[in-house]
N, C-alpha and C positions, 0 to 999 in steps of 0.2 A: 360886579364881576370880580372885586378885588378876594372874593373868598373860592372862586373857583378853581379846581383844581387843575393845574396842567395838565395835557394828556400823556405825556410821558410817565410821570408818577401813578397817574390812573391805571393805565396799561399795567404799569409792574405789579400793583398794586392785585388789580381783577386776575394777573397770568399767578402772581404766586396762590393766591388762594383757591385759585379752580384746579390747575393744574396738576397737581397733585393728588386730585378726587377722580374716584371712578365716575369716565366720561368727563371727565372737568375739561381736557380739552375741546371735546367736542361741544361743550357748552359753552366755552370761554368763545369757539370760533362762532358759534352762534349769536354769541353778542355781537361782534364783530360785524358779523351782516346783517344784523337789528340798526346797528349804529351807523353803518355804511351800508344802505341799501343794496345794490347794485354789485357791490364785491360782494355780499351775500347770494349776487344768483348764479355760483358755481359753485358747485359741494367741494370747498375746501377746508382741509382740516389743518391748525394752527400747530407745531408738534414739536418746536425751540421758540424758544424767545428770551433774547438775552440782550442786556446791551452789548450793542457790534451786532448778535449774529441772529439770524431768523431762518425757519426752516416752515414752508407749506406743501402741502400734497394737498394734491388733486386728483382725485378719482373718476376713472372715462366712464361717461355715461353718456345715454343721448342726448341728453340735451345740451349736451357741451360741444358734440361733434356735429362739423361739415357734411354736405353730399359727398363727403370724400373718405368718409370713416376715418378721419382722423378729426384729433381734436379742433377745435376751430381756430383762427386767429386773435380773433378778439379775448377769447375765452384765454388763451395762454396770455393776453398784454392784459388782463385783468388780475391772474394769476402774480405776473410781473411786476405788476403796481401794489398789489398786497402784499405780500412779501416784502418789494425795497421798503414801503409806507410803516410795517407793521415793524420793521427793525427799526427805522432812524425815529418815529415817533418813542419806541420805545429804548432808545437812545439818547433821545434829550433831556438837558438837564430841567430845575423847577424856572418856571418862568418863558420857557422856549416853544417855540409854535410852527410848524411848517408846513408847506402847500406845494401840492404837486405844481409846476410850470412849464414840465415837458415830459413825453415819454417817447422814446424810441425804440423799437424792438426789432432783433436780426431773428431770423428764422433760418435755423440750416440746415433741418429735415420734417419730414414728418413725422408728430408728437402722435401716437399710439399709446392707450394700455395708460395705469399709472402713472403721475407724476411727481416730481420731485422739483420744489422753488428753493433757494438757498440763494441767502445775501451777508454777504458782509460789510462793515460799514466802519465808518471812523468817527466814533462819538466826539460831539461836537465839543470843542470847547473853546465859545467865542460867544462875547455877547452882543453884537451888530450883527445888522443884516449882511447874508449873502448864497450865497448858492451853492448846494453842493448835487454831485452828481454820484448816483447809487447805482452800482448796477449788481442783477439778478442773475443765475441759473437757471433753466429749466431743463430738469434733465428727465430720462424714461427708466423705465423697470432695469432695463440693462447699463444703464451710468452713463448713456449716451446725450449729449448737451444739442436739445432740440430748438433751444432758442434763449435769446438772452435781450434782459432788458437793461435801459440804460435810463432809468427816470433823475430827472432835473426835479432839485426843490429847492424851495425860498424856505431858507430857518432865518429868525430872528427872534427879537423879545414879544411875548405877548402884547396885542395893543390893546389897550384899556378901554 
């Protein structure tokens, strides 16, 4: 495992090269839900990635919304968790590893139409274990903030 490459360097590494090509993001977000099953099953597209900052859209479709026509709950806390996950992984420095431990999400309307995930973050720079706390946007077409997530994660050193 000692040649394995962290996933922060990884991340940078697949965002710069895709990114930049026609459809790159949409391919790069595709890996993404190759690699992480399940964040993969809302059609989200990956569309900043920087250290500190990440930006996702999601796009309303059915299969993301409730009997309510709006988008679902789960679907925007999964929106939530990719986004804070996809900024602080791609945040960390060589050698650093981190695991979701909590997620919490406030909902303060309902999410229609388009979305918008944006997170900002405080690159880490600490080499023990400990916890930090991320939190997300989720805002609609019109810049109104539908919900917010606040995920808990364990960074520390890779274990061998």
């Amino acid at each position: 495992m000692a040649n394995r490459q962290s996933i922060g360097p990884r991340l940078r590494k697949q965002w710069r090269f895709l990114s930049t090509k026609p459809l790159g993001k949409w391919l790069f977000s595709q890996l993404v839900g190759y690699i992480a099953p399940y964040s993969g099953s809302i059609p989200a597209i990956v569309r900043v990635l920087q250290p500190g900052q990440g930006v996702v859209t999601l796009k309303d479709c059915r299969r993301v919304r409730n009997h309510l026509g709006s988008v679902h709950a789960i679907a925007l806390a999964n929106l939530g968790e990719l986004v804070t996950g996809l900024t602080l992984m791609n945040s960390l420095p060589e050698n650093m590893r981190g695991i979701l431990t909590g997620l919490r999400m406030q909902y303060h309307k309902k999410a229609r139409g388009n979305l918008k995930a944006q997170c900002r973050c405080q690159i880490p720079q600490f080499d023990s274990e400990q916890e930090m706390v991320i939190t997300g946007e989720i805002k609609n077409a019109e810049g109104e903030l539908v919900a917010t997530t606040m995920a808990t994660w364990l960074i520390g050193p890779e274990k061998e």
